[in-house]
C-alpha positions in Angstrom: 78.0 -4.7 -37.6 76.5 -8.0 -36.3 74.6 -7.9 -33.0 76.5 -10.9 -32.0 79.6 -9.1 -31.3 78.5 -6.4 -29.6 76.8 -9.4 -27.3 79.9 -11.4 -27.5 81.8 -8.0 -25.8 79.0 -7.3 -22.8 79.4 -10.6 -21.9 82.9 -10.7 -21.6 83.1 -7.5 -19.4 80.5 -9.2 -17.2 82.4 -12.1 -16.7 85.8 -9.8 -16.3 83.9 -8.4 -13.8 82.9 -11.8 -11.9 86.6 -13.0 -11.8 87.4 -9.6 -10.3 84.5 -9.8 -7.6 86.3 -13.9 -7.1 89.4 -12.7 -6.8 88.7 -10.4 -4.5 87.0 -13.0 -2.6 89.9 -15.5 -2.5 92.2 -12.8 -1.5 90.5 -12.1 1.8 90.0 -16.1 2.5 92.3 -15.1 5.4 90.4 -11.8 6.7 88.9 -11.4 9.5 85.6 -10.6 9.6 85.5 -10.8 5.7 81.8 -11.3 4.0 82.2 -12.6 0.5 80.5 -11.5 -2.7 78.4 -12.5 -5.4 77.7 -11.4 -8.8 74.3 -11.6 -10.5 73.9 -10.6 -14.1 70.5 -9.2 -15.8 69.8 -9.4 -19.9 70.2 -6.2 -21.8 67.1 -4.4 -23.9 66.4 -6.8 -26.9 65.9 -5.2 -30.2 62.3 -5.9 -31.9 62.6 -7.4 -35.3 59.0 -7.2 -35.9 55.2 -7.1 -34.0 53.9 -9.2 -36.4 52.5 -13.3 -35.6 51.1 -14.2 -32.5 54.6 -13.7 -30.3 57.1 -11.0 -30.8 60.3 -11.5 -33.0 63.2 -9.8 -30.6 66.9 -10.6 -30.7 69.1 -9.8 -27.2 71.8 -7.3 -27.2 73.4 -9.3 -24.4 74.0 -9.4 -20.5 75.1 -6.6 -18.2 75.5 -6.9 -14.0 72.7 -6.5 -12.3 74.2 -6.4 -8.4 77.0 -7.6 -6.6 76.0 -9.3 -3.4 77.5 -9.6 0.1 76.7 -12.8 1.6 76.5 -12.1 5.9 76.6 -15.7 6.6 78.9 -15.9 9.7 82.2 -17.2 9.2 84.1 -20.0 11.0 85.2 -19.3 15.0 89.2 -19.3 15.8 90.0 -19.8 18.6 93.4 -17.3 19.8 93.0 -17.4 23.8 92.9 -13.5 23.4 90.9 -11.6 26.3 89.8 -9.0 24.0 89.3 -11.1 20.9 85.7 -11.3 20.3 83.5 -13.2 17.9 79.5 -12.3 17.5 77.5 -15.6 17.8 74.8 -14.6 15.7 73.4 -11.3 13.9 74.8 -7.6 14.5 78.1 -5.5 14.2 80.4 -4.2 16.4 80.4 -0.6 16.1 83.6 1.5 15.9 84.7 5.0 15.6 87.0 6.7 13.4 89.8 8.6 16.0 89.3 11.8 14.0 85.8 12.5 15.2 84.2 14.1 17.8 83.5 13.0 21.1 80.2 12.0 21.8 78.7 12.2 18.2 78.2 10.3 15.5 80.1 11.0 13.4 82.7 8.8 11.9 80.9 5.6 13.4 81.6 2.5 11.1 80.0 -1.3 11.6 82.5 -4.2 11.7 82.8 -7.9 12.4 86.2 -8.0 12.7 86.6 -8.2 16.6 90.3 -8.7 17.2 90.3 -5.5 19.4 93.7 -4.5 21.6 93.6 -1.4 24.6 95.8 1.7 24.0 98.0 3.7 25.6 95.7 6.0 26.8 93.1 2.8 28.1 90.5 2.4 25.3 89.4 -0.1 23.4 90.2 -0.3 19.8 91.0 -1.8 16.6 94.1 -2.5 15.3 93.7 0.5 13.2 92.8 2.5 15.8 89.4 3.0 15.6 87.5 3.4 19.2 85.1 0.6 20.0 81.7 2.0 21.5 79.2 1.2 23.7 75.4 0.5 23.7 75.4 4.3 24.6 77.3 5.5 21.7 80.7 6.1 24.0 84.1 5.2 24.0 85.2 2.2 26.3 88.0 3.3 28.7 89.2 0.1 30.2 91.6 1.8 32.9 89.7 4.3 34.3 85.9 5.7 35.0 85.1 9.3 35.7 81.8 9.5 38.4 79.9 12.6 38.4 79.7 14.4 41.4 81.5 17.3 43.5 84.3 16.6 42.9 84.3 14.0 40.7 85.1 10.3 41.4 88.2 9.2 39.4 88.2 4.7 39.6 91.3 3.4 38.5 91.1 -0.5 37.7 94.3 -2.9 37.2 92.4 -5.1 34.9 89.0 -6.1 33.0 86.6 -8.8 32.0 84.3 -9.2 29.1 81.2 -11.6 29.4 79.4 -13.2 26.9 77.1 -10.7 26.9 79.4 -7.8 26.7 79.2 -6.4 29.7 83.1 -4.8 30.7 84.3 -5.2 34.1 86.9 -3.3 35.7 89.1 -4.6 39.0 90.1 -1.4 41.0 93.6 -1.1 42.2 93.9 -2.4 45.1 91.4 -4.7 45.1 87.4 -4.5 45.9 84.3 -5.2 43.8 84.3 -5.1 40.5 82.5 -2.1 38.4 80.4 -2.3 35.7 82.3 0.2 33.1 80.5 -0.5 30.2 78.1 -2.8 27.6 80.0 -3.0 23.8 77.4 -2.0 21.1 75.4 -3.8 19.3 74.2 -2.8 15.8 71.8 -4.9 13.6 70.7 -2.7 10.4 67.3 -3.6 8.9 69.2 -4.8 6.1 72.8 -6.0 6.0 73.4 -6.4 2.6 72.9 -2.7 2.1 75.9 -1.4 3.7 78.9 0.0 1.4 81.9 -1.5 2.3 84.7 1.0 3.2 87.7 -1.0 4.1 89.5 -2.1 6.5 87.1 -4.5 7.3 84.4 -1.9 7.6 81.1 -0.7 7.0 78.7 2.0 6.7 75.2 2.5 6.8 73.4 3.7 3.6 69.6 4.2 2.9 69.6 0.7 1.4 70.6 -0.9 5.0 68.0 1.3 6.8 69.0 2.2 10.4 71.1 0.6 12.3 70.7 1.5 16.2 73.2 0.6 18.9 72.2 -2.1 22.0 73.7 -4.0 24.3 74.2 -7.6 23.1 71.4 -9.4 25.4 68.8 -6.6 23.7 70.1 -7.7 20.0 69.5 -11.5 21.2 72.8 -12.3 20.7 76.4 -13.8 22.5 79.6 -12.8 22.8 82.8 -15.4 21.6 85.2 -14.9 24.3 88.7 -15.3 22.9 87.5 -15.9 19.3 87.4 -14.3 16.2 85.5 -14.6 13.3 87.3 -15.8 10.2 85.8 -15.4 6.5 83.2 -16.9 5.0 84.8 -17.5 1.7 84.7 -21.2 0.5 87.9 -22.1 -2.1 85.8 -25.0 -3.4 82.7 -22.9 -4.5 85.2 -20.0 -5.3 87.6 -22.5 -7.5 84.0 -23.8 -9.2 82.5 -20.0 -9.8 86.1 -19.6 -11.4 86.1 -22.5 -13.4 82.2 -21.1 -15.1 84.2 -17.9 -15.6 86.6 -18.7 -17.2 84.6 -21.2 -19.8 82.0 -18.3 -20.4 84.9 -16.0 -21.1 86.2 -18.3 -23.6 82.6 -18.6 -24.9 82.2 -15.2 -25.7 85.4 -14.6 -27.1 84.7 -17.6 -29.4 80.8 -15.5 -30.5 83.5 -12.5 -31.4 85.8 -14.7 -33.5 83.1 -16.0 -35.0 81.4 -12.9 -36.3 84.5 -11.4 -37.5 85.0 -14.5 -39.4 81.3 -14.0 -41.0 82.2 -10.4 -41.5 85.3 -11.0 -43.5 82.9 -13.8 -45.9 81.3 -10.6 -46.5 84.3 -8.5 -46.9 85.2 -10.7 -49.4 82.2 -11.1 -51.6 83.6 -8.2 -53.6 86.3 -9.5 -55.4 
């Protein structure tokens, strides 16, 4: 069979697999906290015809993917008014748990940039899927109350909270007073963001690739807090819409190599006659 079709086939499945990766990415134009993707494609092993002249004589036996990309370039701010809506201005993650594990480990800890957080019954801070949001120290943030140690214990009960920009959680006691410092949100800037595995939802999670990714308080990450913002996606239709457009036409090109073969094929076919 001729080397051109077998060419003619990777490169359709690569380009398949580009549409998928931009169809994905026009989906979650909407998303919060979405990252897009790219595609990048590598040439196959070429097949060595001969040694012989001064360069070698090799034919390629087409493309193949060689990554697909996430692009952490922040997204565009929107503004909803929300008190516990919150944007990153800069680098890091917000770091989240899942409800299922332990307390005080971590396990279960995911990255996000999604920040369109909401309090629970039970006074902590979490996603909309219910995932607890931590702080620099790897706890849960309880927004209504805060346990002292001592003998007994101090119990603080507060009516209502602030965020700053620097994520520092305030809560007003009941019946008025100063206000107490309950906690700083976590920060988390792995070594490499494009290495994290992408786990839905809007989340992350750590892999060898993204190295470590240690928790801080938002002035230690040299970041800011968005008050009342959330990030949006960082998918652009136009370039999207364009990237389609080469797609499709490479597609179309490589079905056009198949057609082409089997036509050659068939001239063959029909020498005997």
């Amino acid at each position: 069979m001729l080397r051109s079709m077998y060419a003619g086939v990777s490169g359709m499945k690569g380009f398949q697999t580009k549409l998928d990766v931009i169809g994905n990415n026009i989906a979650n134009v909407n998303t919060i906290g979405y990252k897009k993707s790219t595609i990048n494609f590598q040439d196959l092993l070429s097949q060595n015809l001969s040694n012989g002249g001064v360069n070698p004589i090799q034919v390629g036996l087409g493309s193949t993917t060689s990554a697909i990309n996430v692009i952490h370039t922040p997204g565009s701010a929107m503004t909803t008014g929300v008190g516990t809506d919150l944007s990153i201005m800069g680098d890091g993650f917000f770091v989240v748990q899942n409800p299922t594990a332990g307390v005080g480990t971590t396990d279960g800890q995911y990255l996000t940039r999604a920040g369109n957080f909401v309090v629970d019954a039970n006074g902590y801070l979490v996603t909309t899927q219910g995932y607890y949001v931590l702080g620099n120290t790897g706890n849960r943030i309880n927004v209504a109350s805060q346990t002292t140690p001592g003998t007994p214990p101090t119990i603080t009960n507060f009516e209502s909270f602030t965020i700053s920009r620097l994520g520092e959680v305030y809560g007003e006691p009941v019946g008025g007073g100063t206000p107490v410092k309950i906690a700083d949100i976590g920060i988390s800037q792995p070594t490499n963001p494009a290495g994290l595995r992408k786990s839905g939802g809007s989340l992350y999670e750590l892999t060898k690739n993204s190295g470590p990714g240690p928790i801080g308080t938002v002035a230690a990450q040299n970041t800011e807090l968005g008050l009342g913002m959330l990030e949006m996606s960082n998918v652009d239709l136009t370039e999207e819409f364009t990237e389609m457009i080469v797609a499709q036409r490479g597609f179309q090109a490589n079905s056009r190599t198949i057609t082409t073969s089997d036509e050659i094929l068939q001239e063959v076919v029909n020498l005997k006659r």
